[in-house]
DRENVO-841317 format. One record per atom (N, C-alpha, C): x, y, z. Coordinates in steps of 0.2 Angstrom, whole numbers, plus 5000, padded with zeros to 4 digits. Example, Ala and Ser with C-alpha at 12.3 -4.5 7.8 and 13.67 -1.06 7.14 Angstrom:
BEGIN
506649725039
506249785039
506649845039
506449895035
506849955036
506450005039
***
This chain:
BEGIN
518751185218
518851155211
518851215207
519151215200
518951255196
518151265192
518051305193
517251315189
517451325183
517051325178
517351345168
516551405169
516551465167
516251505165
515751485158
515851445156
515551405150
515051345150
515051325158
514751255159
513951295159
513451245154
512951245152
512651215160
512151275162
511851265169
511051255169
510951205162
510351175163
510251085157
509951065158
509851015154
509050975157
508850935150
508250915151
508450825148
507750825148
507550755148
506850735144
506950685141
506350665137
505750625141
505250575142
504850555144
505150485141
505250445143
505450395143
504950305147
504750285142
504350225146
504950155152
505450205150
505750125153
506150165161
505850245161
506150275167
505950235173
506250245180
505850215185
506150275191
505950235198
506150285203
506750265205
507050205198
507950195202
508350235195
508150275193
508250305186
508850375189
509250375187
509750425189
509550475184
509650545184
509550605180
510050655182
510350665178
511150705179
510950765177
511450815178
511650885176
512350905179
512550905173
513550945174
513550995176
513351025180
513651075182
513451085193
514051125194
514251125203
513351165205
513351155213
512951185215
513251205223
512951245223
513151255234
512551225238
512151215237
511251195240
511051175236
510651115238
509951105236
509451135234
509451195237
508851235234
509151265228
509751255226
509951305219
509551255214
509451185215
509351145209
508551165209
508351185203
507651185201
507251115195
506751095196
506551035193
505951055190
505851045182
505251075178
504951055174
504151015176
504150975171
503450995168
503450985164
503251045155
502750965153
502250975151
501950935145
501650955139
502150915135
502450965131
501650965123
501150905126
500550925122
500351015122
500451035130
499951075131
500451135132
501051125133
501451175135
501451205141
500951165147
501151185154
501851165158
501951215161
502651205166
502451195172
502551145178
502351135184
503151135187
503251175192
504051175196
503851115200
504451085202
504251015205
504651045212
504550995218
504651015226
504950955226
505950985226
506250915235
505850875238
505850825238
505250785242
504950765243
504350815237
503750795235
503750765230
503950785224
504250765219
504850735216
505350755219
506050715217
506550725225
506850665224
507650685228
508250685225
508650735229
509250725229
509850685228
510150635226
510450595227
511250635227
511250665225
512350715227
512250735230
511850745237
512250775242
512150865241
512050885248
511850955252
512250985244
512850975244
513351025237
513750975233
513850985226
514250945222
514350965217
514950935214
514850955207
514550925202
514050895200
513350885198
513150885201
512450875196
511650835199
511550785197
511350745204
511050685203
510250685207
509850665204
509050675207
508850595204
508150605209
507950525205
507050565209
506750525201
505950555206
505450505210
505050535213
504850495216
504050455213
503950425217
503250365214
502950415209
502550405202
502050435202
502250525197
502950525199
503250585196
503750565191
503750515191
504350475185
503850485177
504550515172
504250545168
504350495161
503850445162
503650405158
503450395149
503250465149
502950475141
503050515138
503050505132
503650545128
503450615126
502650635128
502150695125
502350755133
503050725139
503350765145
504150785145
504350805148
505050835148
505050865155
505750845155
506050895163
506550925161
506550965164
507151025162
507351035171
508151015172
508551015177
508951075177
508851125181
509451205180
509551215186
509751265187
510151305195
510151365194
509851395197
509451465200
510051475207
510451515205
511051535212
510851615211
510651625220
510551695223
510951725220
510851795218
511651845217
511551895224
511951845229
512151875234
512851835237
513251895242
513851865245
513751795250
514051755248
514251705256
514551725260
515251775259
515451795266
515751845266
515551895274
515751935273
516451945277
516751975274
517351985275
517652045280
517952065285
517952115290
518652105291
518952185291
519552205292
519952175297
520452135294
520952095299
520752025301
520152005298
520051935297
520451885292
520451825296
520751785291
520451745286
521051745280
520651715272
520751655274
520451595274
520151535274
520151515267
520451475263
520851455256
520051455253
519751375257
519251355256
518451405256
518451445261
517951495260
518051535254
518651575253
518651615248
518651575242
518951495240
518751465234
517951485231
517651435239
516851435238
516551515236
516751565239
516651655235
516751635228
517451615226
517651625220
517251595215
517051535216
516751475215
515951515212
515651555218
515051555216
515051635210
515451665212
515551715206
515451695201
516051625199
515951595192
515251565190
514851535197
514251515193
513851555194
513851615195
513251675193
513351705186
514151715184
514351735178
514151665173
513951615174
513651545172
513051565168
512651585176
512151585175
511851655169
512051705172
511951755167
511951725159
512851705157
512851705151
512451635146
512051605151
511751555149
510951595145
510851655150
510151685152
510251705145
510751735145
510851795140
510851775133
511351715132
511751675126
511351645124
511051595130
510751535126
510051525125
509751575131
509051575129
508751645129
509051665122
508851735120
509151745112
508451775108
508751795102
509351855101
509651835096
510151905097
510551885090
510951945088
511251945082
511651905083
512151875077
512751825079
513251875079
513851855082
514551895082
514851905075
514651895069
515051925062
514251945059
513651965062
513252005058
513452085057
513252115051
513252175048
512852225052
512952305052
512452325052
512252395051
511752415050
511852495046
512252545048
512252555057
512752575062
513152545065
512852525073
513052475075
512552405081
512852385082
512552325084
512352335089
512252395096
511852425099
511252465096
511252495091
510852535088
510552495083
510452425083
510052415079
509752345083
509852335090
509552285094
509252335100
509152415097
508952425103
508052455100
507752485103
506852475103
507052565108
506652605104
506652675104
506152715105
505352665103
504952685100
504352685108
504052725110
503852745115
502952685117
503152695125
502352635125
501952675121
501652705121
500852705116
501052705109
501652705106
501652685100
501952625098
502052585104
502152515103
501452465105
501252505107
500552455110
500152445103
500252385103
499652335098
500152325091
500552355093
501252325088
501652275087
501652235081
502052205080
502952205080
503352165081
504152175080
504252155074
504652175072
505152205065
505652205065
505752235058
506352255056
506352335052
506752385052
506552435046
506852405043
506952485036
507452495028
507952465033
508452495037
509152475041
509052415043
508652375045
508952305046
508652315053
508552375056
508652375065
507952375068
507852335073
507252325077
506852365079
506152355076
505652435078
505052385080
504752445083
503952405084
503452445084
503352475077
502952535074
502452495067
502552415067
502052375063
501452385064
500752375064
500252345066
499952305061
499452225061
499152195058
498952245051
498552275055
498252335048
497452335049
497152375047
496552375049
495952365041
495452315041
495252285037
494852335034
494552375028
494252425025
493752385021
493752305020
493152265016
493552285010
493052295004
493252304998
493552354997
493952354992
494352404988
493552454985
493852534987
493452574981
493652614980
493352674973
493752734971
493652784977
493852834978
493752894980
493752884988
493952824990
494352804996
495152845000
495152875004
495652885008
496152835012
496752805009
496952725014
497652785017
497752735023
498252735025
498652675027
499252705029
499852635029
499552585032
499652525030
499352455034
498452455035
498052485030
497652465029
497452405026
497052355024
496952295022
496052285017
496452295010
495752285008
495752215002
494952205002
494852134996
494852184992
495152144983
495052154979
494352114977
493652144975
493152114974
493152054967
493652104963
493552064954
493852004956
494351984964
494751914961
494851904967
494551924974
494551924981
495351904984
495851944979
496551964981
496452014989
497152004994
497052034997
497652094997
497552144998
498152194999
498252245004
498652255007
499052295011
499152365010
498952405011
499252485010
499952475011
500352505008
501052535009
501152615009
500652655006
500752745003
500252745005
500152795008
499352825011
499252865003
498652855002
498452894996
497552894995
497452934991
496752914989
496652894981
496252844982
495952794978
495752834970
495852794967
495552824959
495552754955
495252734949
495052694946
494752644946
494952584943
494452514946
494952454948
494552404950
494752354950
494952324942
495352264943
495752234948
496552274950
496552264956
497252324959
497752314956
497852244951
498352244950
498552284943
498152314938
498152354935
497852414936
497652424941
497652504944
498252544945
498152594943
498852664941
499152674949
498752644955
498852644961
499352594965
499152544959
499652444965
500252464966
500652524964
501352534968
501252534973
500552564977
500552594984
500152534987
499852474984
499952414989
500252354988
500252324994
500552264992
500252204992
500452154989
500052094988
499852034993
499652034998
499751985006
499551905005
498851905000
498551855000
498351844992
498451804987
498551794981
497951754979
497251764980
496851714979
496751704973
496651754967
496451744962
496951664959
497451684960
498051624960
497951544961
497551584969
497351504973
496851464969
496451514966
495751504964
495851454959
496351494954
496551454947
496851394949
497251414954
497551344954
497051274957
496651314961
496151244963
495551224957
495551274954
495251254947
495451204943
496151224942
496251174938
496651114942
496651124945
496651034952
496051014951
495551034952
494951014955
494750994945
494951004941
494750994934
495450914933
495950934936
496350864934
495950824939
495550824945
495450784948
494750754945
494150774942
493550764941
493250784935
493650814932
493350824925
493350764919
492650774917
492350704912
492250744905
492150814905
491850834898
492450844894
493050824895
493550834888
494250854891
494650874890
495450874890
495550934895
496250934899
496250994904
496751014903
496851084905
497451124903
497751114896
497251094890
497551064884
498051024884
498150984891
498450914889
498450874887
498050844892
497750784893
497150784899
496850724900
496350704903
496350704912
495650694914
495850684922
495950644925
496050634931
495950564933
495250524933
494850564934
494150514936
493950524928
494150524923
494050514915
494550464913
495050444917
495650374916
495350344921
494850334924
494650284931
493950274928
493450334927
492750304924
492550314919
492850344915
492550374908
492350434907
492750464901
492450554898
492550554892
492350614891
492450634883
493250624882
493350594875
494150584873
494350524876
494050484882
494450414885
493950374883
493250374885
492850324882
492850294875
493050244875
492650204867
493450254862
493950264866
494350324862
495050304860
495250274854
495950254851
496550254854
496850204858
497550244862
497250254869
496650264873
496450284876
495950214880
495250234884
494950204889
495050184895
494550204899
494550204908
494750164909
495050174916
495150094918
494550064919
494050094921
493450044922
493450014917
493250034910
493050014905
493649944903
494249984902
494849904903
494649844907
494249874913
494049804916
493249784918
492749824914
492149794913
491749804909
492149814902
491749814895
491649734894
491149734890
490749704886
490649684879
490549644876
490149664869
490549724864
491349744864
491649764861
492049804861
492549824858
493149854862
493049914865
493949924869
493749994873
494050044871
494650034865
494950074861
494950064855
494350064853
494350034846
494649974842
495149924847
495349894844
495749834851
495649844856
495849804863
495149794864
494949734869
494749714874
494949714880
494249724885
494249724894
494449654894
494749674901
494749604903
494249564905
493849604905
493049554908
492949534900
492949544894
492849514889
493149464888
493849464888
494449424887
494249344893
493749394901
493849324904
493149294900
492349324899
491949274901
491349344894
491749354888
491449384884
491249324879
490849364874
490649324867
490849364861
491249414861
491449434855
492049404850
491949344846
492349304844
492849354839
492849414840
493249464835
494049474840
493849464847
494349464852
494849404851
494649354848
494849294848
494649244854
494249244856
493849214861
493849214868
493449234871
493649214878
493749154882
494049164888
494249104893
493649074892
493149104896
492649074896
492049024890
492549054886
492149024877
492548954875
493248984877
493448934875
493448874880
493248884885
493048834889
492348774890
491948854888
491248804889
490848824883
491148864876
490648874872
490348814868
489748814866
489648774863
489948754855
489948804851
489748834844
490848864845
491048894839
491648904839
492048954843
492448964847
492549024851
492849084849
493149084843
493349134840
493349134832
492649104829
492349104824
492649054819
492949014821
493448974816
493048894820
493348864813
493448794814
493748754823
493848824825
494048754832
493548754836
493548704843
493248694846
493348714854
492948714858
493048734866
493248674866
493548694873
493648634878
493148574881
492548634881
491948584884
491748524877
491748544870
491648524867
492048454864
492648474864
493148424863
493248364869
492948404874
493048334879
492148294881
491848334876
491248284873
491448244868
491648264863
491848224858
492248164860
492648154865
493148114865
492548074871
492248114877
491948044877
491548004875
491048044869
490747984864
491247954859
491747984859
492047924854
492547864860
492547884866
492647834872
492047784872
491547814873
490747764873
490947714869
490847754861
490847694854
491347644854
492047664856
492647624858
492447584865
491947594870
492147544876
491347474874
490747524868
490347474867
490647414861
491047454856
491647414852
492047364854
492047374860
492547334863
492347274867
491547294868
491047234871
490847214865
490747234858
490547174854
491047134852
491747164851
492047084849
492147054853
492247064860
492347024866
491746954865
491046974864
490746934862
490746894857
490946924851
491146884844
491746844847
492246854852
492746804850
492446744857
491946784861
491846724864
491346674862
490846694857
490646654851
491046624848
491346644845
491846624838
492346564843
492446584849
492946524854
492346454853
491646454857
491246424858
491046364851
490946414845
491146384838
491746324838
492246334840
492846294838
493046264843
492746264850
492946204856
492546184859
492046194857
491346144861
491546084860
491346034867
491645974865
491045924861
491245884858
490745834854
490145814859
489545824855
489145814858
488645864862
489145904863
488845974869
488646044865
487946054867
487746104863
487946154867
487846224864
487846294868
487346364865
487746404868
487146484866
487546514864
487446564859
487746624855
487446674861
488146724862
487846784866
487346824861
487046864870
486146914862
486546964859
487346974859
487547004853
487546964846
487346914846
487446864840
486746834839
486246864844
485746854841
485446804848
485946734851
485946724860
485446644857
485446614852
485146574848
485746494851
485346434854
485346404859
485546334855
485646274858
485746214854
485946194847
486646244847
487046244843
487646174844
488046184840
488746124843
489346154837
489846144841
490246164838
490746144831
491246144828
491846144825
492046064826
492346064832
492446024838
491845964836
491445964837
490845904836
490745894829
490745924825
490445894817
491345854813
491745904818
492245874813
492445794816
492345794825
492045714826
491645684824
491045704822
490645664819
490745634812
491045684807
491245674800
491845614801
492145604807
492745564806
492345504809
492045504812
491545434815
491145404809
491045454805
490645414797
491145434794
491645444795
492245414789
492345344790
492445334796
492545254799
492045204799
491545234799
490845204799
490845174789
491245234786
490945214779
491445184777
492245164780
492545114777
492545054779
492145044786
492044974787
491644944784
491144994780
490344954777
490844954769
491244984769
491544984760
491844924761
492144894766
492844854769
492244774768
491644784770
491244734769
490844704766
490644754760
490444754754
491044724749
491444734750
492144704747
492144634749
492044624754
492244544755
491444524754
490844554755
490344524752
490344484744
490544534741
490644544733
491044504732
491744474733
492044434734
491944354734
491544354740
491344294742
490844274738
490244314733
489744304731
490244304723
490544294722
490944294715
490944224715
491344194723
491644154722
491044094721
490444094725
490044054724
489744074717
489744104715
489444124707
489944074702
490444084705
491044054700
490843974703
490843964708
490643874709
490043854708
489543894707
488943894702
488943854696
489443914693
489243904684
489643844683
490243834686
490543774684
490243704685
489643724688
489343634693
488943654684
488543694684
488143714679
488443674673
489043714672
489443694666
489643614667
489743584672
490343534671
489943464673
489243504677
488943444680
489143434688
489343454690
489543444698
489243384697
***
């Protein structure tokens, strides 16, 4: 088959929980053995690499030679979690397969597999080289050229304990070192290159750049010398800046940065937030008392369960206060649902005395003739009364009674005429 020169002869693998040992794990590129395939698993917390072993740790599933890999691992070596990785590649001998002797015959398929393995040694190289190695890119600049400035000149004892770089040219040296610490900056000190000293006035740190000796004072930065260091660690900087962080974050005595205020001065109270027009903590918006928190608002806590009837009353006032909730003529709730039910009281006892009057006042006018009764004890509860109903029978029983004795007295009168009249005339006439 044809090989490509450009086939990437390695590939990896993540940790994966749902792997198992029926898990295929591929890599595109040809092999002639088994032993080319190499298996590497790395955890990637600690950054150990362990080469794993055919057999012990994985099998082959493609076959003695292929063109891929196929592996599958065994119990125990399935790479489960995401904190591992494998990395699958091919490590081919740079040695002949076959040797060739004068007057022997080419074998199509021998010489393929030669040609074959050229290409993936030329593989392997340009993978070594290209892919896992830093290097300039193909359209980078450079002061000469692109060997003279990827190449390292500089002898072992003056590379030893050195750093890599870059010079003025751009081109790689290893003539760096950290620098060596001198404590404080002082006058009449001797520095050389990549010395390291504190600025004591502002505990800046600096770099030698110019060997020279010292003169002046601190601070470096306006010393007639600071061309000849450089600046590495900029504490005085750090300092202000954590100052005035550490002042936005807890300052209570007054205004920061002439802005404004800080946070735990908007959360508990300080100068300029407290009791302050336009202003007050949030605590204070939520647990003042007895009077405003910006001269002119109420907390919530007054608002819920305060007495200051300048607020215009609290929930709580208007609810259960006795006396007015917000100094006026109206009433709570609790009060107004007293009043209604004493005016429910006087309305349900109102309502039991006419029921009694009218069942008096019925007893009055339908008692039958003859039958006494009781006034209910609203009426006083006064017994052997009779009603409407009886006296107006009785008034009609001597009405009757006084027409029959009228009706009688008439024919008495009558009768007694008539004998008066047969009287007088015996009298008169002599009967």
């Amino acid at each position: 088959m044809t090989v490509s020169a450009t086939t990437e002869t390695r590939k990896q693998y993540t940790g994966n929980v749902s792997y198992t040992t029926s898990t295929d794990f591929t890599a595109a590129f040809k092999y002639l053995d088994t032993s080319e395939i190499k298996v590497t698993h790395t955890n990637a917390s600690t950054s150990a690499d362990t080469a794993y072993v055919e057999g012990t740790h994985y099998s082959v599933q493609s076959g003695a030679a292929a063109t891929s890999v196929t592996i599958r691992f065994l119990t125990s070596y399935v790479p489960t979690a995401t904190t591992e990785y494998i990395t699958i590649h091919r490590e081919t001998a740079f040695s002949q397969l076959t040797d060739y002797t004068e007057g022997s015959a080419l074998d199509a398929e021998t010489l393929e597999q030669n040609f074959d393995k050229a290409i993936m040694l030329i593989q392997q190289v340009n993978n070594n080289l290209t892919d896992l190695n830093i290097s300039f890119s193909g359209t980078n600049d450079f002061n000469s050229t692109a060997a003279a400035a990827s190449e390292i000149v500089t002898s072992k004892a003056l590379r030893a304990n050195k750093a890599l770089g870059f010079d003025v040219n751009g081109d790689i040296e290893a003539t760096q070192d950290i620098g060596t610490f001198r404590g404080n900056w002082a006058a009449s000190s001797a520095y050389i290159v990549s010395d390291l000293v504190k600025d004591a006035s502002n505990n800046n740190i600096y770099i030698c750049n110019t060997a020279h000796s010292s003169t002046g004072s601190t601070p470096v930065s306006t010393n007639t010398d600071v061309a000849k260091w450089t600046l590495i660690v900029d504490a005085a900087s750090t300092t202000t800046s954590t100052t005035t962080a550490s002042e936005w974050a807890s300052k209570t005595s007054g205004i920061v940065a002439s802005t404004d205020y800080s946070a735990k001065a908007y959360a508990i109270g300080g100068t300029g937030v407290t009791t302050s027009s336009g202003k007050g903590a949030a605590k204070e918006w939520a647990t003042t008392t007895g009077g405003a928190v910006d001269t002119s608002e109420y907390s919530a806590k007054e608002y819920a369960i305060g007495d200051v009837t300048a607020s215009g009353g609290s929930a709580k006032a208007w609810a259960i206060d006795g006396s007015n909730p917000d100094g006026t003529s109206e009433k709570s709730a609790k009060t107004l649902a007293g009043e209604a039910s004493t005016s429910a009281g006087t309305a349900t006892t109102q309502a039991g005395l006419a029921s009694d009057h009218r069942e008096d006042a019925g007893k009055y006018a339908v008692t039958a003739e003859d039958s006494t009764f009781s006034l209910t004890s609203t009426n006083g509860g006064t017994s052997g009364l009779y009603s409407a109903k009886h006296y107006q029978a009785k008034a009609q029983a001597n009405q009757t009674a006084a027409a029959s004795s009228a009706s009688a007295a008439a024919s008495s009168a009558a009768s007694a005429m008539d004998t008066g009249k047969a009287i007088a005339f015996s009298l008169i006439f002599g009967a």
